[in-house]
Phi, psi and omega in degrees: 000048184252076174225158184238121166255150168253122141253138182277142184240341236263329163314157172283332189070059162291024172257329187302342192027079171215117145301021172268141177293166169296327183274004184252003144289138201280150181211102199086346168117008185232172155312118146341270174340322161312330182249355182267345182257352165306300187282314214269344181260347132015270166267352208221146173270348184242109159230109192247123183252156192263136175228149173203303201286132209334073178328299197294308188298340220249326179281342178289313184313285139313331173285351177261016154256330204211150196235010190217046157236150203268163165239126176223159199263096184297139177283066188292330197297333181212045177210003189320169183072165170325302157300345187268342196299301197274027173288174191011053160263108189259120220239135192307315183244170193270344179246121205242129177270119179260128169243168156268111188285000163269023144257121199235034164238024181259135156282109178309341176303318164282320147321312171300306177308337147338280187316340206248350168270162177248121177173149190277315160247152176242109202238116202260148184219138192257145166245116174260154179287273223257094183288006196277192185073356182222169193270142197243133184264108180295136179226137186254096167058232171262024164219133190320131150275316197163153184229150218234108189301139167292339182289327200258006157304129158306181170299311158303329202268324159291340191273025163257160206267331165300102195268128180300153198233348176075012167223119200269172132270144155256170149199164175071011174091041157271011164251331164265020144266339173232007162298312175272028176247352193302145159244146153273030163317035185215205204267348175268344175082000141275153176298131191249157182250334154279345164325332194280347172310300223267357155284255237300003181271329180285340174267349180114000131337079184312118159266166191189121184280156192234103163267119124327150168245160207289342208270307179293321176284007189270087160020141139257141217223316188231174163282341129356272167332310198281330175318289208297320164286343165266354168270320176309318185304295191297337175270055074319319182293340194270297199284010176270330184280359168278328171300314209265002169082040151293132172274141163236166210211077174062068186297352183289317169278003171266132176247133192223128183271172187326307203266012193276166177251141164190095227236123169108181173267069192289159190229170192217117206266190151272164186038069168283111150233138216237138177231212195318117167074031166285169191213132148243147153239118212024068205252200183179098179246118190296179187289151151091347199294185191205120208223095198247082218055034196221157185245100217267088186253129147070028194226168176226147158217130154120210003276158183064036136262186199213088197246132202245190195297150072176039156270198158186108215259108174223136182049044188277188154205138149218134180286204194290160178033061205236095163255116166279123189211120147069062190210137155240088140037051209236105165075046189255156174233138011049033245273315192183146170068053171221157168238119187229096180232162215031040180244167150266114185218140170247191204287167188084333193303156173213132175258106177281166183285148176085036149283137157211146161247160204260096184276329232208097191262028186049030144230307206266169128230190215213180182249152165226115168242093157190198280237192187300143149066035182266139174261107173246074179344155174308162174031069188239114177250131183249102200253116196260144343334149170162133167248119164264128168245179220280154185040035164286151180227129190218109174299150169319130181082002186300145179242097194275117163213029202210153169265169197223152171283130175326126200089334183262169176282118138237131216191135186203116197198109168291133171315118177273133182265134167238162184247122152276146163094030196280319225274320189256012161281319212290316171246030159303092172353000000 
């Protein structure tokens, strides 16, 4: 890893038209900026990102993912642009990768080649039918001539299809021998990080193009963009876990974020959704369900349930409109219409439908634990605290609010009254 990466961050993104910075829109459930510092630690122990544009959140932002990375600040006010980001940046090795923190597709693996041509700079470039919006690259054989900003392009210069992709190699000390020869001589009155091509090409200096492809290297610029880019991210995540043997069921209609887990011949239905620290294992998550920070072993849920963070489910089953939350599970049935939060169940147990427990007294929550091989009726309220111990039967409508002993009956039920001949007084003309 004796490579050093600059990622740059430090733009506003005014396209994106947000007060959100641009590199903290989310893809998969993380920042953009979060998979360009991800893939770049990868290669390299020393990595530094440039920030300017609401510096302190976007580093604040990160730092609550990754604890070994450097941050600087630009010197935007007499230093703007791309030449400008990566001045004075003191970098551990000599051969230094510059990224962009609006590509959250680049793969180190695809990184890794920059390293692998002998050459003092590595330049990666795309050819696209539509090239405007990007700097456009004159190419010589195997080699870089120059590259030509779209504001400060001619008419010829524009119509080449060949595009700077916006991530260099440096070596051999070329960025502290030609940053500090850059002019802001152009129409924006910024420092270009391509200028340095076009010195070290003047001095005898190999530049050398990397084609790339447009689907991983391609900016995200808009919210446009980010779309497009959160569908690619999602058909990569499906299809590594389908290669890896999970069924999926109309993978298309499913959202699954970056960091989920999934093991076994697990089976994922449509419109699924799995979201930030979910685990499934060999599981079986039915249509519509919602699978949220949470870990799912040896169970089916749903369809159209909802299990939110900090459960954990084994060898369960619970049904449509079943919601869980921050309860553990263990050999429980759930058929269908419960809210079961902050608890504990244990194996055996059945929960009949319209249970809930009253985790919540509009200050606290409370706990509800209990036990093994328990009957719980329908519209059955468990007002927590409350421990139920093993093989207890709990009548329909029961209102719990006290704990109860192993073996017994509980049952809280007013005598039903009938009236006869109530139904032709009551709608007697």
């Amino acid at each position: 890893m004796n490579n050093s990466v600059i990622i740059l961050a430090a733009g506003k993104g005014t396209r994106m038209k947000s007060t959100l910075p641009k590199v903290l829109h989310k893809i998969s459930g993380f920042p953009m900026l979060y998979f360009a510092i991800k893939e770049a630690k990868k290669l390299s122990n020393d990595v530094t990102v440039v920030l300017y544009h609401q510096a302190e959140l976007v580093q604040k932002t990160m730092e609550s993912y990754f604890d070994d990375v450097n941050y600087v600040i630009q010197d935007h006010a007499n230093y703007p642009g791309t030449g400008g980001a990566v001045m004075n940046i003191t970098t551990k090795h000599d051969k230094v990768l510059v990224l962009n923190g609006d590509m959250p597709l680049v793969e180190a693996s695809e990184l890794e080649k920059f390293f692998e041509l002998d050459t003092d700079i590595v330049m990666s470039v795309i050819k696209m039918d539509d090239s405007s919006g990007y700097g456009r690259v004159v190419i010589d054989g195997e080699s870089v001539e120059k590259i030509v900003e779209e504001k400060d392009a001619s008419e010829q210069e524009k119509a080449i299809k060949t595009v700077n992709a916006g991530i260099y190699l440096f070596a051999n000390g070329m960025m502290d021998t030609y940053l500090p020869k850059l002019s802001n001589d152009n129409a924006q009155d910024e420092y270009y990080l391509t200028d340095v091509i076009e010195l070290a090409k003047n001095d005898g200096f190999k530049i050398a193009p990397l084609y790339v492809s447009e689907e991983n290297f391609k900016g995200v610029n808009s919210k446009y963009d980010l779309s497009n880019a959160e569908e690619i991210m999602q058909r990569r995540i499906k299809k590594n876990f389908m290669m890896a043997g999970v069924i999926f069921r109309l993978p298309d209609t499913t959202y699954i974020d970056a960091d989920v887990e999934i093991e076994g011949e697990s089976i994922i239905e449509n419109g699924v959704t799995l979201l930030c620290g979910s685990k499934i294992i060999e599981s079986h998550i039915k249509a519509n369900s919602v699978i949220e920070d949470a870990e799912i072993i040896s169970s089916d849920v749903g369809p159209m349930a909802r299990v939110r963070p900090g459960s954990k489910l084994m060898d369960t089953h619970i049904g449509n409109y079943v919601e869980v939350k921050k309860s553990i599970l263990k050999g429980v049935k759930a058929g269908h219409l419960a809210y079961l939060g902050d608890a504990e169940i244990d194996v055996g147990t059945n929960i009949g439908a319209g249970t809930i427990t009253c985790n919540y007294d509009g200050k606290n929550k409370y706990k509800t634990k209990i036990g093994k091989n328990v009957f719980i009726g329908s519209d059955t309220q468990i007002v927590a605290p409350v421990t139920i111990e093993d093989n207890v039967l709990i009548a329909a409508g029961t209102t719990v609010s006290k704990n109860i002993k192993s073996g017994a009956l509980a049952i809280s039920r007013t005598d039903m009254k009938t009236v006869d001949g109530f139904f032709s007084k009551f709608f007697k003309d």
